[in-house]
C-alpha positions as CSV (number, residue, x, y, z in Angstrom):
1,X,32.1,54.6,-0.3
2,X,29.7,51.6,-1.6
3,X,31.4,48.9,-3.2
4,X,29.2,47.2,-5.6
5,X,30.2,43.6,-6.2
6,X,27.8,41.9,-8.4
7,X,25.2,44.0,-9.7
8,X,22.4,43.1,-11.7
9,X,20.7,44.6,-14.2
10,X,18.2,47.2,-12.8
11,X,19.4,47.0,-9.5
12,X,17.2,43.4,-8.8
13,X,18.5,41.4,-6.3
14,X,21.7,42.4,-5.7
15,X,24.7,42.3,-3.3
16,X,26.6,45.1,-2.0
17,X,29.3,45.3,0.3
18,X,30.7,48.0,2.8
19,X,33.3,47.4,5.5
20,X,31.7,44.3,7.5
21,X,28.4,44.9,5.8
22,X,26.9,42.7,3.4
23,X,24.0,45.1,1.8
24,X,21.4,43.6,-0.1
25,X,18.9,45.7,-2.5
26,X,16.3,44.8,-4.8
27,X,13.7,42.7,-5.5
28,X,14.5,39.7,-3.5
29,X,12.2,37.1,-5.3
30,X,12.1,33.9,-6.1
31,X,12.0,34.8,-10.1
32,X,14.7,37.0,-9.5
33,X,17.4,35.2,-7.3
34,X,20.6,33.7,-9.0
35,X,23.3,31.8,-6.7
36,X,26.2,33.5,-8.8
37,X,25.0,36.9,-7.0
38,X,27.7,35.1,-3.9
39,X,30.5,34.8,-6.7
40,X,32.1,37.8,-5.1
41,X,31.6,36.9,-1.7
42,X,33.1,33.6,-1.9
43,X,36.2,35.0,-3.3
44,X,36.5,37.6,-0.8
45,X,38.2,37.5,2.5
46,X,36.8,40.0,4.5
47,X,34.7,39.1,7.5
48,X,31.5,39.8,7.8
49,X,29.0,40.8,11.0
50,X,25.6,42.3,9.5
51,X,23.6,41.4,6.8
52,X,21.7,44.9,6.0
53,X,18.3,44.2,4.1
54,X,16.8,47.9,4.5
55,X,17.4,48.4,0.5
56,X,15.5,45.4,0.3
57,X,12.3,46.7,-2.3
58,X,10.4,43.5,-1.8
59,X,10.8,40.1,0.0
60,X,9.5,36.3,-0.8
61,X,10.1,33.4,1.3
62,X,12.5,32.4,-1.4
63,X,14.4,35.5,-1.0
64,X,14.2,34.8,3.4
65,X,15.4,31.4,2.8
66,X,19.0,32.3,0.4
67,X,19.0,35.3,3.3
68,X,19.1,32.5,6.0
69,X,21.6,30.5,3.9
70,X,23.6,33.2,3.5
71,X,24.0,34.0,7.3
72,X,24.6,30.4,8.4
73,X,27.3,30.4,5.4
74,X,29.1,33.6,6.8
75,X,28.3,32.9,10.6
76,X,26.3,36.4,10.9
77,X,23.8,36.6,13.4
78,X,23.0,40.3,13.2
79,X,20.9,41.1,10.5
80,X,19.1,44.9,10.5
81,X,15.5,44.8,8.4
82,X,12.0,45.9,8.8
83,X,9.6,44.1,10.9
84,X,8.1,42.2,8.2
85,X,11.0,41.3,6.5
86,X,12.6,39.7,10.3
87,X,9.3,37.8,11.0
88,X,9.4,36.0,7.5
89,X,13.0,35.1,8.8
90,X,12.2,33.9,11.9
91,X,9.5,32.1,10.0
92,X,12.2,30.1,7.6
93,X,14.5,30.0,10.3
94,X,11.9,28.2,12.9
95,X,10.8,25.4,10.0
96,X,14.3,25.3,8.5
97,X,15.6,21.4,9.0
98,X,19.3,20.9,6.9
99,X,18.6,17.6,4.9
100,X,22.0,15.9,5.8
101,X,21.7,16.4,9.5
102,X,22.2,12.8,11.0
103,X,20.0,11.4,13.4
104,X,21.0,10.6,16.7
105,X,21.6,7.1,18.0
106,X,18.6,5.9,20.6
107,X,19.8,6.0,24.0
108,X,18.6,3.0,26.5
109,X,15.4,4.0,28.2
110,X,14.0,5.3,24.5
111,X,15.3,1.6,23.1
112,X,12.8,0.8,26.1
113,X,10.3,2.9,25.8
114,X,9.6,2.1,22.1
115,X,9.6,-1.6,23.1
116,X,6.8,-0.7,25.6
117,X,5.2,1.5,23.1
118,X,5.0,-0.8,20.2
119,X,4.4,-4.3,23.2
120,X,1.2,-1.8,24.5
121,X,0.1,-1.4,20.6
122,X,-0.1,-4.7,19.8
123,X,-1.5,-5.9,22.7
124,X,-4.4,-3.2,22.2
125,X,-4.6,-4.5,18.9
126,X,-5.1,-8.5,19.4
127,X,-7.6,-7.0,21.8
128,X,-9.6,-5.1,19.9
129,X,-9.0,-8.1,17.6
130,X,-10.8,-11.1,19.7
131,X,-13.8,-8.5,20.6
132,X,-14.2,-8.4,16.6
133,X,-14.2,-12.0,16.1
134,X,-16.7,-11.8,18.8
135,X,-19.1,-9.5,17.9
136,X,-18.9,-10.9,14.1
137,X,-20.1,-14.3,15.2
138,X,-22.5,-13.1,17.6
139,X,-23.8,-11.3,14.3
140,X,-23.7,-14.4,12.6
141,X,-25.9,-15.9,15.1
142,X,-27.9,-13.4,15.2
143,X,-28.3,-13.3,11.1
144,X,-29.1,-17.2,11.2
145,X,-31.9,-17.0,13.7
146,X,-33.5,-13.8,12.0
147,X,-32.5,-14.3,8.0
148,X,-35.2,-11.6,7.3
149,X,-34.2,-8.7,9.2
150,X,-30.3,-8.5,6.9
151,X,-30.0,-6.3,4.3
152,X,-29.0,-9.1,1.8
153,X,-29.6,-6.4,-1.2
154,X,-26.0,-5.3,0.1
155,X,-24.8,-8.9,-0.8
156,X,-25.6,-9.3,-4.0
157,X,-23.6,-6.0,-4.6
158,X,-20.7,-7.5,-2.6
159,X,-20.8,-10.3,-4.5
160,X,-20.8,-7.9,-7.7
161,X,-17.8,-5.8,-6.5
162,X,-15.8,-8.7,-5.2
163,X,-16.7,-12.0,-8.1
164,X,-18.4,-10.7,-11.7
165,X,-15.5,-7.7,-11.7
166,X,-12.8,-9.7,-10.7
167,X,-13.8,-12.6,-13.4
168,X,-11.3,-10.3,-15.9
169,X,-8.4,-9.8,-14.1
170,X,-8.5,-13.3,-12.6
171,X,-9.0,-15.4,-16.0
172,X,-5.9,-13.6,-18.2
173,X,-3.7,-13.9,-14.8
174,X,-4.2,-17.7,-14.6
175,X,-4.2,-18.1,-18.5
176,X,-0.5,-16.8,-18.5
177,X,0.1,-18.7,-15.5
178,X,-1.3,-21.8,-17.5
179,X,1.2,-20.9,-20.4
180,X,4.0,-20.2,-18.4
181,X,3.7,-23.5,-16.4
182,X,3.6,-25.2,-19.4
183,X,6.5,-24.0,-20.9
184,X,8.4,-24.4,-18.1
185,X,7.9,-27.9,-17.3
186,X,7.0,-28.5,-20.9
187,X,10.6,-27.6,-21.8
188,X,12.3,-30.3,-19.3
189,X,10.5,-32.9,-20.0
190,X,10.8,-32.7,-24.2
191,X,14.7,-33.2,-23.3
192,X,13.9,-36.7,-21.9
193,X,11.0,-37.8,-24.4
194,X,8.2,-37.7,-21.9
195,X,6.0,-34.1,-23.1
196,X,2.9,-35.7,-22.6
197,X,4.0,-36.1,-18.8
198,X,3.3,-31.9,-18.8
199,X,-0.4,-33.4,-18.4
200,X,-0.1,-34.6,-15.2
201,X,2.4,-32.4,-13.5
202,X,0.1,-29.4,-15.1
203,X,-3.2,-30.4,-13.9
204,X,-2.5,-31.3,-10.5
205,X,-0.1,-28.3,-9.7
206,X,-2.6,-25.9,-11.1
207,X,-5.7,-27.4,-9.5
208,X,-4.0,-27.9,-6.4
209,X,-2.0,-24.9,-5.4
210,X,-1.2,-22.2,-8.1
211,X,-5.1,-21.5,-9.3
212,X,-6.3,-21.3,-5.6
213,X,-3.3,-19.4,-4.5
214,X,-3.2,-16.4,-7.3
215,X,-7.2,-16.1,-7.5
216,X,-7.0,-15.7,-3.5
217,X,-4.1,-13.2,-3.8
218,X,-5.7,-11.4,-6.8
219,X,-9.0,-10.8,-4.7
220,X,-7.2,-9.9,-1.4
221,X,-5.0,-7.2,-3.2
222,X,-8.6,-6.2,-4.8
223,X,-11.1,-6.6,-2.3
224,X,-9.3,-6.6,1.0
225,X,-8.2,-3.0,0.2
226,X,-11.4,-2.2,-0.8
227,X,-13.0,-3.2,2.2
228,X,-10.9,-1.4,4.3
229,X,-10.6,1.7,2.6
230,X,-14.7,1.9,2.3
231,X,-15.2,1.2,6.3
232,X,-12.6,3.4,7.0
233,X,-14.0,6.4,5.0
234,X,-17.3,5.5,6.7
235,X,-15.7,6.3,10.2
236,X,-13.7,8.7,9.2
237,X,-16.9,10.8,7.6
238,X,-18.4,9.4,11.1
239,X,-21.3,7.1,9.1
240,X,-20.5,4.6,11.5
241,X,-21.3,6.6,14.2
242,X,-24.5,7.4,12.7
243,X,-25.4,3.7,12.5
244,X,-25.0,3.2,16.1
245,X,-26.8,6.7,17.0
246,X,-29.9,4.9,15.0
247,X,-29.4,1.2,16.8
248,X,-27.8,-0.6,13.8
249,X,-25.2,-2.5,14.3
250,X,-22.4,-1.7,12.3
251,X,-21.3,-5.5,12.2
252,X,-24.1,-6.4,10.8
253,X,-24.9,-4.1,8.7
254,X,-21.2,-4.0,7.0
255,X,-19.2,-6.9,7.7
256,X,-21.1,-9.9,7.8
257,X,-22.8,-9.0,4.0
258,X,-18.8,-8.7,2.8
259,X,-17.6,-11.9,4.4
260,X,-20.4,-14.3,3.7
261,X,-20.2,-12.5,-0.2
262,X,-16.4,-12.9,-0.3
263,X,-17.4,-16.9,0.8
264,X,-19.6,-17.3,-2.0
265,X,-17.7,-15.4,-4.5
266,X,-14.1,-16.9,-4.0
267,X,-15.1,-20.6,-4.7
268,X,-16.7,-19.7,-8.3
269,X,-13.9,-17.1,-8.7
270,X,-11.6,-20.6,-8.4
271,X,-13.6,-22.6,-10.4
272,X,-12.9,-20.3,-13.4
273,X,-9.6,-20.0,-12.6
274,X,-9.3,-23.8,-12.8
275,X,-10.6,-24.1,-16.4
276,X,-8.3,-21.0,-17.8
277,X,-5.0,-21.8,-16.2
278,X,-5.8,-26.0,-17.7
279,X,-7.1,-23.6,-20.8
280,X,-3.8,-21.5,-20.9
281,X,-1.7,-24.8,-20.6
282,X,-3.3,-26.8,-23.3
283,X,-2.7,-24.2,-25.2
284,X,0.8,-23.9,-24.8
285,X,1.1,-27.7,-25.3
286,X,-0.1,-27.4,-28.5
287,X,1.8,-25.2,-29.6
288,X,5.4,-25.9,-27.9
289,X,5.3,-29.8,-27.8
290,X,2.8,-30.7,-29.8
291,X,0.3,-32.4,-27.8
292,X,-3.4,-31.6,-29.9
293,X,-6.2,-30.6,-27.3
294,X,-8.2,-33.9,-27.6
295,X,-5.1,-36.1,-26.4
296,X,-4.6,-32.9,-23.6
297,X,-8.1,-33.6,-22.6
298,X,-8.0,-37.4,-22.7
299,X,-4.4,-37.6,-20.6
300,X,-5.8,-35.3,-18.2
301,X,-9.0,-36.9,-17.0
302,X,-7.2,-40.4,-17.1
303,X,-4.0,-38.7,-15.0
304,X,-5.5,-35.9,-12.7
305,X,-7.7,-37.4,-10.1
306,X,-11.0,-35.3,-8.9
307,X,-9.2,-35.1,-5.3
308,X,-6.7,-32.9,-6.7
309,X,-9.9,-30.5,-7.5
310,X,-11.3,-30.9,-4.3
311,X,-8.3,-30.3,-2.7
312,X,-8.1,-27.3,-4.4
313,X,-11.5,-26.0,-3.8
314,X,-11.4,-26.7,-0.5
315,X,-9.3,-24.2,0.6
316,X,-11.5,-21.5,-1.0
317,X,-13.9,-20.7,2.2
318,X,-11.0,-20.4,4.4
319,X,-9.1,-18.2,2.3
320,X,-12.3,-16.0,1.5
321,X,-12.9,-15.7,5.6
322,X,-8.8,-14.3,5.9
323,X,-9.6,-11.8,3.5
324,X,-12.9,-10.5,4.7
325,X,-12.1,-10.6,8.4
326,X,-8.8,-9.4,7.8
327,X,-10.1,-6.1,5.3
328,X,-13.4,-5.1,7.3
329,X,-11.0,-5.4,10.6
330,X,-8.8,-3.2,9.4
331,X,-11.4,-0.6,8.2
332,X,-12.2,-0.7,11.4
333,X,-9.2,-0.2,13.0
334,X,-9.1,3.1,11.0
335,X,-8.6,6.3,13.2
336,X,-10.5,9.6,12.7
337,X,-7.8,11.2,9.7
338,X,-7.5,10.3,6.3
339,X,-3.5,9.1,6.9
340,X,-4.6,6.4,8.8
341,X,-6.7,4.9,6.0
342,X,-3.9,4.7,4.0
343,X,-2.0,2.7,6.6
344,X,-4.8,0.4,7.7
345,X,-5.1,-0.3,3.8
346,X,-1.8,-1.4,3.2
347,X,-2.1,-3.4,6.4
348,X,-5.2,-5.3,4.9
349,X,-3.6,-6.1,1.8
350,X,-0.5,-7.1,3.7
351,X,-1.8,-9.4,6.5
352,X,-4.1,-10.9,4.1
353,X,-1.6,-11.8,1.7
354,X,0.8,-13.1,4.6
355,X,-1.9,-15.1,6.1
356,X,-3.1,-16.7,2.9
357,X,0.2,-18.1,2.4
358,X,0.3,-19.5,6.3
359,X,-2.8,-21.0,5.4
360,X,-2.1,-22.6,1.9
361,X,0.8,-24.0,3.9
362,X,-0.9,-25.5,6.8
363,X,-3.4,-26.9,4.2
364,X,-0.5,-28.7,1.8
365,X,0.9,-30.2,5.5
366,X,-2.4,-31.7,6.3
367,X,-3.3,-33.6,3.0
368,X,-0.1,-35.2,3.1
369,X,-0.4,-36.0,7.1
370,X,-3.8,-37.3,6.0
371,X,-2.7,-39.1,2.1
372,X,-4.8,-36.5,-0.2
């Protein structure tokens, strides 16, 4: 005689036993499936060989997964159903991955072959690398003996993109970095009697390193991405292709306008970041030691040398080259799916970022070998 354990109301989705036989009957939906429906069973000792679905009024691939739960639970591989409903459990049973399975430890010659893998990688990348650096400055070449034949409408929109819409972002950055600087240093210094000594120490640390440094790592996160994410979409969508099919050179036509912009934007970017960050710091000084902007201004042109500028300044075409070479290269690098732009984007901001900081370092280790 059937045993119903747990029924539920109008007969949906419900559990029956008989003998070995675990019968299910129902509407076997996700709306409709409860995990108390295995109260019974869990209490039960019997053992179980079959899971019959043939009362079974209608099936989901909710319902096939809690039926492939079920088995693995109860160790029953014999389950009797329709055609349909055994190919939707095949189906969970084929994709079905358990979430705390561990992963196996790499034996030896996988430990070697993902050395090799990643070795061959790189090595294909600092190839394709050099050929870029190449072919950019055999475009440059090209560009200076024929100035008439660029596109230079492109740069001025470049220049748009990557200098007028960063002036926002850049200017309240390096006014807080201005304010915080001062405060910082500001606050030391008032303990000792010597505030108006926040002059000096603010003027050449934010003309020398910090204005330089954030503008630069404000446009790579902005523009590097941006550079890379366009070029990639353009080979992705196969535009790039279409350039060469028509005898433009893709070079030319989209990397040089982005690296000489990002050359003429990123100085003028660090001129105004100069005057807001000196801007944000004199204001602070006024109002946390109580130095009045006229003395600020007077202090700052006897104590802060135009060297320290310079120095500043200086660095800008160097650190606008990283960021275009580094973006457009890795737009470039961009394979034919839309996952890989996402990857080479993250690289661009990354690298650029990293390299910046190399370079801000080898720059600071030069002017004092050389006394700037």
């Amino acid at each position: 005689m059937l045993k119903r354990s747990h029924p539920s109301q109008n007969d949906i989705a419900a559990i029956s036993t008989e003998d070995d036989q675990i019968i299910l009957s129902g509407l076997w939906c996700w709306q409709y499936i409860d995990e108390r429906l295995l109260d019974s069973l869990n209490s039960s000792t019997t053992t179980y060989q079959i899971i019959n679905l043939q009362s079974i009024s209608q099936l989901d691939i909710s319902g096939a997964y809690f039926i492939f739960k079920l088995s693995q639970k109860y160790k029953i591989n014999a389950i009797k159903g329709n055609s349909s409903q055994m190919s939707m459990l095949e189906l969970v049973k084929k994709n079905y991955s358990p979430c705390d399975a561990k992963l196996q430890p790499l034996n030896t010659y996988e430990k070697v072959y993902l050395i090799g893998e990643n070795t061959t990688e790189y090595i294909k990348d600092s190839k394709n690398l050099v050929a870029f650096i190449g072919e950019t400055l055999l475009s440059y070449l090209q560009v200076i003996r024929t100035p008439f034949s660029t596109q230079w409408r492109l740069l001025l929109d470049i220049i748009e993109q990557t200098g007028v819409r960063a002036i926002g972002i850049v200017s309240l950055l390096c006014f807080l970095i201005g304010i915080v600087l001062c405060y910082q240093i500001g606050s030391q210094l008032k303990i000792y009697g010597a505030s108006i000594f926040v002059v000096d120490l603010l003027g050449i640390s934010l003309l020398r390193e910090f204005a330089p440094l954030i503008t630069a790592i404000i446009v790579a996160g902005r523009s590097a991405s941006s550079y890379a994410a366009e070029i990639g979409s353009m080979k992705v969508q196969q535009e790039i292709d279409a350039l060469k099919t028509f005898g433009i050179s893709p070079i030319k036509r989209l990397v040089v306008p982005r690296i000489v912009g990002m050359i003429i934007s990123l100085p003028l970017l660090i001129v105004i970041a100069d005057i807001i960050s000196v801007i944000g710091g004199m204001v602070m000084a006024k109002v946390s030691l109580g130095i009045s902007f006229a003395e600020f201004i007077q202090r700052f042109g006897d104590a802060v040398s135009f060297n320290n500028y310079f120095t500043g300044l200086i660095k800008a075409p160097f650190f606008a080259i990283i960021i275009g070479f580094v973006g457009c290269y890795r737009g470039m690098s961009v394979k034919n799916n839309s996952l890989s732009i996402g990857r080479e984007t993250t690289k661009s901001v990354v690298y650029s970022i990293f390299l910046i900081i190399v370079a801000d370092a080898l720059f600071s280790i030069l002017f004092s070998a050389i006394g700037i």
